[in-house]
KOLDREN-559960 format. One record per residue (C-alpha): x, y, z; residue in three letters. Coordinates in steps of 0.5 Angstrom, whole numbers. Layout:
REM residues N
xx: X	yy: Y	zz: Z	rest: ALA
...
This chain:
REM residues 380
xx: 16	yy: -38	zz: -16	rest: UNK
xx: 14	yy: -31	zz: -18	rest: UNK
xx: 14	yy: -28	zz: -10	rest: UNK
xx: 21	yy: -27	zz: -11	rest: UNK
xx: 20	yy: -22	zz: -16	rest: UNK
xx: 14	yy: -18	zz: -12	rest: UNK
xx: 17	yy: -19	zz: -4	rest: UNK
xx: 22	yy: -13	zz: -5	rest: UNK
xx: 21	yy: -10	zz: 2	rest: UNK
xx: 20	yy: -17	zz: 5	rest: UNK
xx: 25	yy: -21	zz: 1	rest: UNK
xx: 29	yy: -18	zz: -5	rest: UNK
xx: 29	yy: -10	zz: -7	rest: UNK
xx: 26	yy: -10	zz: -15	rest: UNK
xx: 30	yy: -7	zz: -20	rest: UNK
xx: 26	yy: -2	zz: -25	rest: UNK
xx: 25	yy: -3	zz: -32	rest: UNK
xx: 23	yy: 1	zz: -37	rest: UNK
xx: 17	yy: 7	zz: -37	rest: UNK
xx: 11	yy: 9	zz: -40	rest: UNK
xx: 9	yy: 16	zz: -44	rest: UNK
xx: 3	yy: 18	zz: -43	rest: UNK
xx: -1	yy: 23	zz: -39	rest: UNK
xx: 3	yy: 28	zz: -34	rest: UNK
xx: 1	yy: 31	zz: -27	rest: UNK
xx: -1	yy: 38	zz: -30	rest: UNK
xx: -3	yy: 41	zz: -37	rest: UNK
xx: 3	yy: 43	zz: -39	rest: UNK
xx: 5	yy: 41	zz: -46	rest: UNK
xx: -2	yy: 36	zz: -47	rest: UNK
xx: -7	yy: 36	zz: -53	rest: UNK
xx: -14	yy: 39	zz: -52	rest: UNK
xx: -17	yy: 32	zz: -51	rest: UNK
xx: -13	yy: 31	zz: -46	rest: UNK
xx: -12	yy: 38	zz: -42	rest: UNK
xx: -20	yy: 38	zz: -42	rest: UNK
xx: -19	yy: 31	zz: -38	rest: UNK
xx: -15	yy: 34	zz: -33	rest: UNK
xx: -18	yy: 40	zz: -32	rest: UNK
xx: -25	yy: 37	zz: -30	rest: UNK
xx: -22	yy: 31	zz: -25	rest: UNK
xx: -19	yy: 38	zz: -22	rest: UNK
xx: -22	yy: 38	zz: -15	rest: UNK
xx: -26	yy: 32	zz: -16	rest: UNK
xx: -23	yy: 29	zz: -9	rest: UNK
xx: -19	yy: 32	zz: -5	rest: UNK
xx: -14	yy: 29	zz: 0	rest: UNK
xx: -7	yy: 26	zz: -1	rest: UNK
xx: -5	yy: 20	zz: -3	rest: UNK
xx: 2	yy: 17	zz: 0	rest: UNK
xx: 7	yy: 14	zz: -4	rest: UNK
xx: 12	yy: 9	zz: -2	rest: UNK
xx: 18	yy: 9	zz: -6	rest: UNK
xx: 22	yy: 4	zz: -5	rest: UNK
xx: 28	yy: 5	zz: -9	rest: UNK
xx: 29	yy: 12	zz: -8	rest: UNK
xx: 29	yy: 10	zz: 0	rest: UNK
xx: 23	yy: 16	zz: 0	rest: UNK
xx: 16	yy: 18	zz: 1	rest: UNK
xx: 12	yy: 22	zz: -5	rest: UNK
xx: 5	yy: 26	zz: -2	rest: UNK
xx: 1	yy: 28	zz: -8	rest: UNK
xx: -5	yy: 34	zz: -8	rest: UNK
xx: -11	yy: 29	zz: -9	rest: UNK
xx: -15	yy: 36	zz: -12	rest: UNK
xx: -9	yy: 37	zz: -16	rest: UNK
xx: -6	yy: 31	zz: -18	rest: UNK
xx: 1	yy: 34	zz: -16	rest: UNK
xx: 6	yy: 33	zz: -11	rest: UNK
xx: 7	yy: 37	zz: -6	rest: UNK
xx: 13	yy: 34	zz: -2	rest: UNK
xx: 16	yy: 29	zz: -1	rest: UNK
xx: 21	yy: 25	zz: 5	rest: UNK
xx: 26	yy: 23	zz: 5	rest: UNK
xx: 31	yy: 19	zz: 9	rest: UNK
xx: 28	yy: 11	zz: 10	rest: UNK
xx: 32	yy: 5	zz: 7	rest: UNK
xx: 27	yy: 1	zz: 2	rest: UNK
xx: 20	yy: 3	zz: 5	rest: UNK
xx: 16	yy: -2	zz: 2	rest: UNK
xx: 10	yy: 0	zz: 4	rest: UNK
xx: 7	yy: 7	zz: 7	rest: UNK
xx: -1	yy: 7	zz: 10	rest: UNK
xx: -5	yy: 12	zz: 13	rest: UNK
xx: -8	yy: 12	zz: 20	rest: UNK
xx: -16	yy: 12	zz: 20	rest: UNK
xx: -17	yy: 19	zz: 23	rest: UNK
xx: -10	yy: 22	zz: 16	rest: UNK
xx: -7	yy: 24	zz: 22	rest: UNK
xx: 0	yy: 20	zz: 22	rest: UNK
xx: 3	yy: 16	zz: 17	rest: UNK
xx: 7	yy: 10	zz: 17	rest: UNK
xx: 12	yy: 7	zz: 13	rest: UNK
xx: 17	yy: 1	zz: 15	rest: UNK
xx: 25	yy: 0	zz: 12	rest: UNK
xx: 25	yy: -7	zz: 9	rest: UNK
xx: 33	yy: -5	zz: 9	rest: UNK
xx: 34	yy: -3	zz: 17	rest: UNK
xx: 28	yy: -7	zz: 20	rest: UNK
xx: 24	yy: -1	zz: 23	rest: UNK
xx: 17	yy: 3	zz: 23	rest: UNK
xx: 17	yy: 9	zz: 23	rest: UNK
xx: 11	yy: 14	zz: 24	rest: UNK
xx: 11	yy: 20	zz: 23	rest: UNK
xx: 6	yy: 27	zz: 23	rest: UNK
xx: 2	yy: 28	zz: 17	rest: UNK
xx: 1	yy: 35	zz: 18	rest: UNK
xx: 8	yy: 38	zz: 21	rest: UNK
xx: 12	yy: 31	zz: 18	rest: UNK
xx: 15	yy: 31	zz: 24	rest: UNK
xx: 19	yy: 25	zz: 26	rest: UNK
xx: 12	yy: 21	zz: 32	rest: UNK
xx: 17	yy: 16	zz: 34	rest: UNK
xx: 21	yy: 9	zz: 31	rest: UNK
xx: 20	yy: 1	zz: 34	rest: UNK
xx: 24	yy: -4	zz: 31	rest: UNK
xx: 20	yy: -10	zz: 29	rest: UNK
xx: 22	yy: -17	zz: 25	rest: UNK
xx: 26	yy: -19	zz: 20	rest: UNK
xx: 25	yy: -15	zz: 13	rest: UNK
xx: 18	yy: -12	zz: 14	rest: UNK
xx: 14	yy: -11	zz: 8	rest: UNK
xx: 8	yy: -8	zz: 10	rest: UNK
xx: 4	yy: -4	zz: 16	rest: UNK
xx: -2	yy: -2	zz: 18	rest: UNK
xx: -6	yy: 1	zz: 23	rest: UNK
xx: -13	yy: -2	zz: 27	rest: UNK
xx: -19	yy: 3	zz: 25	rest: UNK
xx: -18	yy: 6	zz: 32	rest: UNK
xx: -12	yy: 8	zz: 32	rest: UNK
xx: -9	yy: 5	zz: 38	rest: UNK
xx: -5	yy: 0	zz: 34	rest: UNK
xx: 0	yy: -2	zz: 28	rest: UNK
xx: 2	yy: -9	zz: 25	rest: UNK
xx: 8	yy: -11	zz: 21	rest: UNK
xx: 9	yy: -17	zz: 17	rest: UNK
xx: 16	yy: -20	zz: 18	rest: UNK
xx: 18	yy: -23	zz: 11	rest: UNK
xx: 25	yy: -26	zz: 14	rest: UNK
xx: 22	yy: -29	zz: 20	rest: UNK
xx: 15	yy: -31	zz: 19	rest: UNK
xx: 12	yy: -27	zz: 24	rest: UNK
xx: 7	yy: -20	zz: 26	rest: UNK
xx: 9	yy: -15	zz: 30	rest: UNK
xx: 4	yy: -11	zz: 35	rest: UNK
xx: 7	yy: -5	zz: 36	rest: UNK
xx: 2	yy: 0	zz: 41	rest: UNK
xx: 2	yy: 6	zz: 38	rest: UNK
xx: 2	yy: 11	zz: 43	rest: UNK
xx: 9	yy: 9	zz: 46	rest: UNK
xx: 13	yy: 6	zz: 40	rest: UNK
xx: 14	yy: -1	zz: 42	rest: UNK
xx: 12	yy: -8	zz: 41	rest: UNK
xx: 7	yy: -10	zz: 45	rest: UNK
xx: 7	yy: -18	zz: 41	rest: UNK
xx: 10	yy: -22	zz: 36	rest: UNK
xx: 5	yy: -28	zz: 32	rest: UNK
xx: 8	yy: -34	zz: 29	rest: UNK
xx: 4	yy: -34	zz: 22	rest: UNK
xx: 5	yy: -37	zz: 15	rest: UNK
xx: 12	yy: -37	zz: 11	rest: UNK
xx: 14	yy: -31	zz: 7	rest: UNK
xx: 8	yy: -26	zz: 11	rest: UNK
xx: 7	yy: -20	zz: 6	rest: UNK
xx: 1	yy: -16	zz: 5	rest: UNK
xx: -5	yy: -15	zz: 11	rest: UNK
xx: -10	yy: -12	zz: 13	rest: UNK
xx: -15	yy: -12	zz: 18	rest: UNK
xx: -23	yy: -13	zz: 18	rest: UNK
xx: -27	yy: -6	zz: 18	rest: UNK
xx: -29	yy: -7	zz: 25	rest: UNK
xx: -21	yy: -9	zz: 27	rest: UNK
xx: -24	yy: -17	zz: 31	rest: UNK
xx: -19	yy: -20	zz: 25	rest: UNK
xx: -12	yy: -19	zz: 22	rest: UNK
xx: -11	yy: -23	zz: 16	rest: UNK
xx: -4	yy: -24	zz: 14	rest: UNK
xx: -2	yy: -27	zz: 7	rest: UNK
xx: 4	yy: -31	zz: 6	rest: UNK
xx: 7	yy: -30	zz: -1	rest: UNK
xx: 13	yy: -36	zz: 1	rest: UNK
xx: 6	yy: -41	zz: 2	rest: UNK
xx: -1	yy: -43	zz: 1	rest: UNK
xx: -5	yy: -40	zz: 6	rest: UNK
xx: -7	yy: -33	zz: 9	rest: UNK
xx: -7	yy: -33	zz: 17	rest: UNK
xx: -12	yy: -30	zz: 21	rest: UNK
xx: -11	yy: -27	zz: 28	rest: UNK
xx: -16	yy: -26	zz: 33	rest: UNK
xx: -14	yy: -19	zz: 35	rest: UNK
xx: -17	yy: -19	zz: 42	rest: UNK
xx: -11	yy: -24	zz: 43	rest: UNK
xx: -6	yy: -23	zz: 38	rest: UNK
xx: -7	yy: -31	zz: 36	rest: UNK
xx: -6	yy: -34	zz: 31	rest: UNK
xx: -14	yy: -38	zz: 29	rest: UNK
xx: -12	yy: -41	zz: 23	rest: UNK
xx: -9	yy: -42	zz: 16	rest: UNK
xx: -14	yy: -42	zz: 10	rest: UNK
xx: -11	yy: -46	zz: 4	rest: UNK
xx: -13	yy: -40	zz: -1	rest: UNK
xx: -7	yy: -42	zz: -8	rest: UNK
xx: 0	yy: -41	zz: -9	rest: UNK
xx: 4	yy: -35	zz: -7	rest: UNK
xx: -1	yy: -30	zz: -3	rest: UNK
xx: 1	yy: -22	zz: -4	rest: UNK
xx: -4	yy: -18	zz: -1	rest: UNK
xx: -11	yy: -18	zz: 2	rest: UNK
xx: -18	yy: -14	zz: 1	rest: UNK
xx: -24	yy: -14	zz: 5	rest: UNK
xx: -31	yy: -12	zz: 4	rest: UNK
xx: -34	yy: -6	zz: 6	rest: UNK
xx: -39	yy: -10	zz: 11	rest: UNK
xx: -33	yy: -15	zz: 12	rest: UNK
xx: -37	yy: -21	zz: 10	rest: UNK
xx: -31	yy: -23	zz: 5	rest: UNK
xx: -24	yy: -22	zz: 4	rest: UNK
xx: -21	yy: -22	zz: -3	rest: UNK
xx: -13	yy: -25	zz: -4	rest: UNK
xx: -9	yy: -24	zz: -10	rest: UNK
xx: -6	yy: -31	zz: -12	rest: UNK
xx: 1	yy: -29	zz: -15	rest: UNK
xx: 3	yy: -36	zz: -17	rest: UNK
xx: -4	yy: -38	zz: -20	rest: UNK
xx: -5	yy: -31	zz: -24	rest: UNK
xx: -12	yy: -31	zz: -20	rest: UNK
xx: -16	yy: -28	zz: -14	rest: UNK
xx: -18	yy: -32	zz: -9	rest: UNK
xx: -25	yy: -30	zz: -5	rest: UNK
xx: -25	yy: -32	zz: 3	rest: UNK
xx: -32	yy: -32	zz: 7	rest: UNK
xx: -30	yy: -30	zz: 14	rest: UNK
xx: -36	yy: -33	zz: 17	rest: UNK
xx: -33	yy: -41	zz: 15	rest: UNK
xx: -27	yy: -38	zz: 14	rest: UNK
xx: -27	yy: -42	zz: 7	rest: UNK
xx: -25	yy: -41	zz: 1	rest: UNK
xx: -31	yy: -40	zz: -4	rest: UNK
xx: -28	yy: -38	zz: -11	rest: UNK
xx: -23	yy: -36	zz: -15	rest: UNK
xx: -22	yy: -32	zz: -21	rest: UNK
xx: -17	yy: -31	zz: -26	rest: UNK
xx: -14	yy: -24	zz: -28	rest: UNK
xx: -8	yy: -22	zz: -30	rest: UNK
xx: -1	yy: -23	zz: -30	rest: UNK
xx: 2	yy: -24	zz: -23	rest: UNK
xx: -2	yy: -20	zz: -19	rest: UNK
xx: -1	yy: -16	zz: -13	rest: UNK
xx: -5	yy: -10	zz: -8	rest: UNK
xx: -12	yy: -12	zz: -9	rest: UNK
xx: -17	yy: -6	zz: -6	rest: UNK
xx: -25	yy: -7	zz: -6	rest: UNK
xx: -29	yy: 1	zz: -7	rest: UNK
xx: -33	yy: 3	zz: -2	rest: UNK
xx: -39	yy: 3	zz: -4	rest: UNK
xx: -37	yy: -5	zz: -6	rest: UNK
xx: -38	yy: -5	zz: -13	rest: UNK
xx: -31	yy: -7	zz: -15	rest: UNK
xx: -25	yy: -10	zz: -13	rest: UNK
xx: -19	yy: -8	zz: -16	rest: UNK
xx: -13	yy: -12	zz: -17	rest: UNK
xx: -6	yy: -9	zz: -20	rest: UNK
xx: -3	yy: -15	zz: -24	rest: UNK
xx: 5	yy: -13	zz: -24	rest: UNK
xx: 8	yy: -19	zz: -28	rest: UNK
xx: 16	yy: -19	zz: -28	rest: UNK
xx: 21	yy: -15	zz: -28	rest: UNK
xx: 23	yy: -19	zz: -34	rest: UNK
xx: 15	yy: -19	zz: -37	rest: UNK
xx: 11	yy: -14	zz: -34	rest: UNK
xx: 4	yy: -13	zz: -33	rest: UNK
xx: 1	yy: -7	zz: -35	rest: UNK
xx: -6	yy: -8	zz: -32	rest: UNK
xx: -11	yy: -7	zz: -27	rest: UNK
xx: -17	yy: -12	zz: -27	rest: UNK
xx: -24	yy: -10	zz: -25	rest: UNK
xx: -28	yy: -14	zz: -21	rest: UNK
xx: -35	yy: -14	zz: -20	rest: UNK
xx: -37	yy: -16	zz: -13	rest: UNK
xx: -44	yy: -18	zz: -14	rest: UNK
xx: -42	yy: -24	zz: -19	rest: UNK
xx: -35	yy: -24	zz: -18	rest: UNK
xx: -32	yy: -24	zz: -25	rest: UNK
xx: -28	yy: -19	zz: -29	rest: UNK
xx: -32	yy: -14	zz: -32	rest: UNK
xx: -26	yy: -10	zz: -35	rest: UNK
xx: -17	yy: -10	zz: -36	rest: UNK
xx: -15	yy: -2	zz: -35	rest: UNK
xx: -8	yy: 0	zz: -38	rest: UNK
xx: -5	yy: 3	zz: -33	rest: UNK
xx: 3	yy: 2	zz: -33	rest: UNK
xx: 9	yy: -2	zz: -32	rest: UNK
xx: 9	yy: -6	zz: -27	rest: UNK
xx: 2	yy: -4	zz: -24	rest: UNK
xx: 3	yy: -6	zz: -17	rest: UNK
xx: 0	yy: -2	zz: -11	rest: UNK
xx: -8	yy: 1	zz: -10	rest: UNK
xx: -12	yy: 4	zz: -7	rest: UNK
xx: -19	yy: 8	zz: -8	rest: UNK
xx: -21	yy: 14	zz: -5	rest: UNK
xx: -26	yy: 13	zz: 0	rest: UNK
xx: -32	yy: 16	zz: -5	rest: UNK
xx: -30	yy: 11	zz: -10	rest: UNK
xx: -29	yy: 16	zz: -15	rest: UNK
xx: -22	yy: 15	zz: -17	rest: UNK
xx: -16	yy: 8	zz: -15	rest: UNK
xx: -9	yy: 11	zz: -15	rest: UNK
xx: -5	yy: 5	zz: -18	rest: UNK
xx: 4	yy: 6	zz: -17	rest: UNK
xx: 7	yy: 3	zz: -23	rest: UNK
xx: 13	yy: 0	zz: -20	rest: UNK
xx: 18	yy: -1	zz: -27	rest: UNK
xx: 15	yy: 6	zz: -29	rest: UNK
xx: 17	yy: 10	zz: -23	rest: UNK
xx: 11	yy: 13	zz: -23	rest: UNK
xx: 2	yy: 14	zz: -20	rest: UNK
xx: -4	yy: 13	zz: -25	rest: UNK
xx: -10	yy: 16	zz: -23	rest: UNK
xx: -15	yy: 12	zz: -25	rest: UNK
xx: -23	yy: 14	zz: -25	rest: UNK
xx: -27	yy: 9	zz: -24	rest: UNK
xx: -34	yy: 12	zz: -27	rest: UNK
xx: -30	yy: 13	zz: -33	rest: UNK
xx: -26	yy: 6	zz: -33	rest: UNK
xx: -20	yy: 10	zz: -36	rest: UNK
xx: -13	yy: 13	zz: -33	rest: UNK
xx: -14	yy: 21	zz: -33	rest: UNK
xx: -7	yy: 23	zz: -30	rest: UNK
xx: 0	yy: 20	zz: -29	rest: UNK
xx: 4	yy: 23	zz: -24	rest: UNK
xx: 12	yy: 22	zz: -23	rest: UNK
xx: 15	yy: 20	zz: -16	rest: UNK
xx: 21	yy: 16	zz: -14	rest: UNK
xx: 25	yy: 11	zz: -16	rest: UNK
xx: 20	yy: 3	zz: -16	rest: UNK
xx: 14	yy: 6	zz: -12	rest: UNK
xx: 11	yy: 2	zz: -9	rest: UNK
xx: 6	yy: 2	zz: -3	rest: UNK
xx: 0	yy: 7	zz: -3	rest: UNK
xx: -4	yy: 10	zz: 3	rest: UNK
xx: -9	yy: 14	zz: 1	rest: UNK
xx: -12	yy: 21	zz: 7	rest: UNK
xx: -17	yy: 24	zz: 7	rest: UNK
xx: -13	yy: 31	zz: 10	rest: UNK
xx: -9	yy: 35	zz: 5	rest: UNK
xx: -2	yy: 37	zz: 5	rest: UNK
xx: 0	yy: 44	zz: 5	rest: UNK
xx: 7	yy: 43	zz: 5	rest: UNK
xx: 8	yy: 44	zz: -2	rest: UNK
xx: 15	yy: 45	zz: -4	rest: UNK
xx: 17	yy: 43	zz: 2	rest: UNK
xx: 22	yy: 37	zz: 2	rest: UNK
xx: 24	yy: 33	zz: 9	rest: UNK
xx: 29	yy: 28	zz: 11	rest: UNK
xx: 28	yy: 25	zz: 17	rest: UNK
xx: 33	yy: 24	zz: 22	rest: UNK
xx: 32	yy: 16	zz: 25	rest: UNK
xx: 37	yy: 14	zz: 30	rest: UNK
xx: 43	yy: 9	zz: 29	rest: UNK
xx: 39	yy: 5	zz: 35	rest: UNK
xx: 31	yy: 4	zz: 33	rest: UNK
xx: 30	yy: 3	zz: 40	rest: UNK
xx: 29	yy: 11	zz: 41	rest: UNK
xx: 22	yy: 12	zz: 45	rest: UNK
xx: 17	yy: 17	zz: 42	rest: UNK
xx: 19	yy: 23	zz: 48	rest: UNK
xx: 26	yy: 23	zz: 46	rest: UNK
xx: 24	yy: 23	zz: 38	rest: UNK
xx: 19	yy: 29	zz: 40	rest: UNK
xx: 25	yy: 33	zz: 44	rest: UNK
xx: 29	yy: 33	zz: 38	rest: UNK
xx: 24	yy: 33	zz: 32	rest: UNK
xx: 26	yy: 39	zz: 28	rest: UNK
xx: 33	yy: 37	zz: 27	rest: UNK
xx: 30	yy: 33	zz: 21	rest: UNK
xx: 28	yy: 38	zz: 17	rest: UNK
xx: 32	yy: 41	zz: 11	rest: UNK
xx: 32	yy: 49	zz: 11	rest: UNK
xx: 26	yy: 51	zz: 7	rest: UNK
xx: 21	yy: 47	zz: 11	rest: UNK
């Protein structure tokens, strides 16, 4: 089955193949055309865009206005998976290696506090207020709830086999889990932490993405090389629509014009594209070049430009939405995989930062606090 190839974080750590020549982050050594294109997406969108890479044990951040990076953090064993919280004030980021989440201060990068969670977690996210944050456990089949202001476990959820990617509904009254080992994505009723029901949507699940009015949610079928569409309300399957080869991370744009879906492939045979899918008829309207391994996406909240991480080209595509075309390619760490995007930007240009996590996870948020400049590299 192709999940094996795509689980790195939860099941397998993936090797890279291979890379793409094409558009750096700067100017430096392009031609007219493309310098021209560089300089007028400079400051289009500001914020920064988090990278988790998932070889190189680090996390990228890159100046959105700028396409550059600007630090990067080191120190986390196979982070699967990095996101944002919804106020751009923290950053989350699980090992897939050790079994932790960790979040730490978008501003400072200093270390907030470390939780061990279940076996392999692939990804996390954060609820739309804040308070809470959800792990998949891809060894162990389960969700882990972790109050965010203590960095503990408050609960554990049974779910499908092989749980991978996941977020919750805009107005956080649902958590749905896709379950990359089965068929089903599970629904979890936030306000109980219980599993409501599994909805049979295709073979291998990777990821989910809601609608901004959380009327559908939209699921990447890895096995089947299509996206499966789910309506909410009856908790039934509507329709499915072919795209490219192995699918991953789907995205749907703010304003719910597109849903986007980075289709991977294999190591062996990877896909290099993204789908663009309109919402209103549910059919591809576009195949976008993007990189080897198209893998992680995510959009900006003004649906201008989707960052694509390429995990075998070891490096981020920016692609602007209007023009259906990649107007930059940044360099990160080695397999980049997970991609969180914040509205913040991130002054801490030249600044590289390791973490010191403790041998023992089970380190409360207090005792990270009182010794939080200890992880910092001269220099920052």
């Amino acid at each position: 089955m192709r999940f094996a190839a795509i689980s790195a974080g939860a099941l397998a750590m993936l090797s890279a193949a291979g890379g793409l020549a094409a558009l750096n982050g700067n100017e430096d050594g392009a031609n007219d055309s493309t310098a021209a294109t560089l300089a007028g997406h400079r400051g289009m969108v500001e914020g920064t865009v988090w990278i988790a890479n998932e070889g190189g044990g680090s996390l990228t951040a890159i100046d959105a206005a700028t396409n550059r990076v600007v630090t990067t953090v080191a120190g986390v064993e196979g982070p699967h998976n990095v996101q944002v919280s919804p106020d751009g004030a923290s950053v989350w980021t699980v090992s897939g290696h050790d079994g932790y989440a960790a979040m730490l201060s978008a501003e400072s990068l200093d270390l907030h506090g470390v939780v061990p969670t279940g076996s392999a977690p692939a990804h996390v996210v954060v609820s739309p207020d804040g308070a809470t944050a959800y792990t998949t456990n891809g060894a162990d089949d389960t969700v882990s709830v972790i109050d965010a202001s203590t960095m503990k476990v408050i609960d554990t959820i049974k779910v499908g086999q092989g749980p991978h990617g996941l977020r919750p509904s805009p107005d956080g009254r649902w958590l749905v889990v896709a379950n990359v080992a089965d068929t089903t994505l599970s629904v979890i009723d936030t306000r109980t932490n219980q599993l409501v029901t599994d909805i049979v949507v295709g073979k291998a699940p990777a990821q989910v993405a809601f609608s901004p009015d959380g009327r559908f949610v939209y699921a990447s079928l890895n096995g089947d090389d299509a996206v499966a569409k789910v309506d909410m309300a009856t908790r039934q399957l509507v329709g499915t629509v072919a795209v490219g080869d192995g699918p991953i991370q789907t995205y749907v744009t703010g304003d719910n014009l597109y849903l986007l879906v980075a289709n991977q492939g294999t190591e062996g045979s990877p896909g290099t594209t993204v789908s663009v899918i309109d919402t209103k008829t549910f059919t591809v309207t576009e195949i976008v070049e993007t990189g080897q391994g198209a893998h992680g996406i995510v959009v900006d909240p003004s649906s201008r430009h989707a960052y694509v991480t390429n995990i075998y080209g070891d490096d981020v595509a920016v692609l602007d939405l209007q023009e259906l075309e990649v107007v930059a390619r940044i360099p990160v760490g080695d397999k980049p995989n997970g991609v969180s995007f914040s509205s913040l930007p991130n002054d801490a240009e030249g600044g590289n930062v390791t973490l010191d996590l403790p041998m023992d996870p089970e380190v409360s948020a207090d005792e990270i606090e009182d010794g939080h400049e200890d992880g910092h590299e001269d220099g920052h």
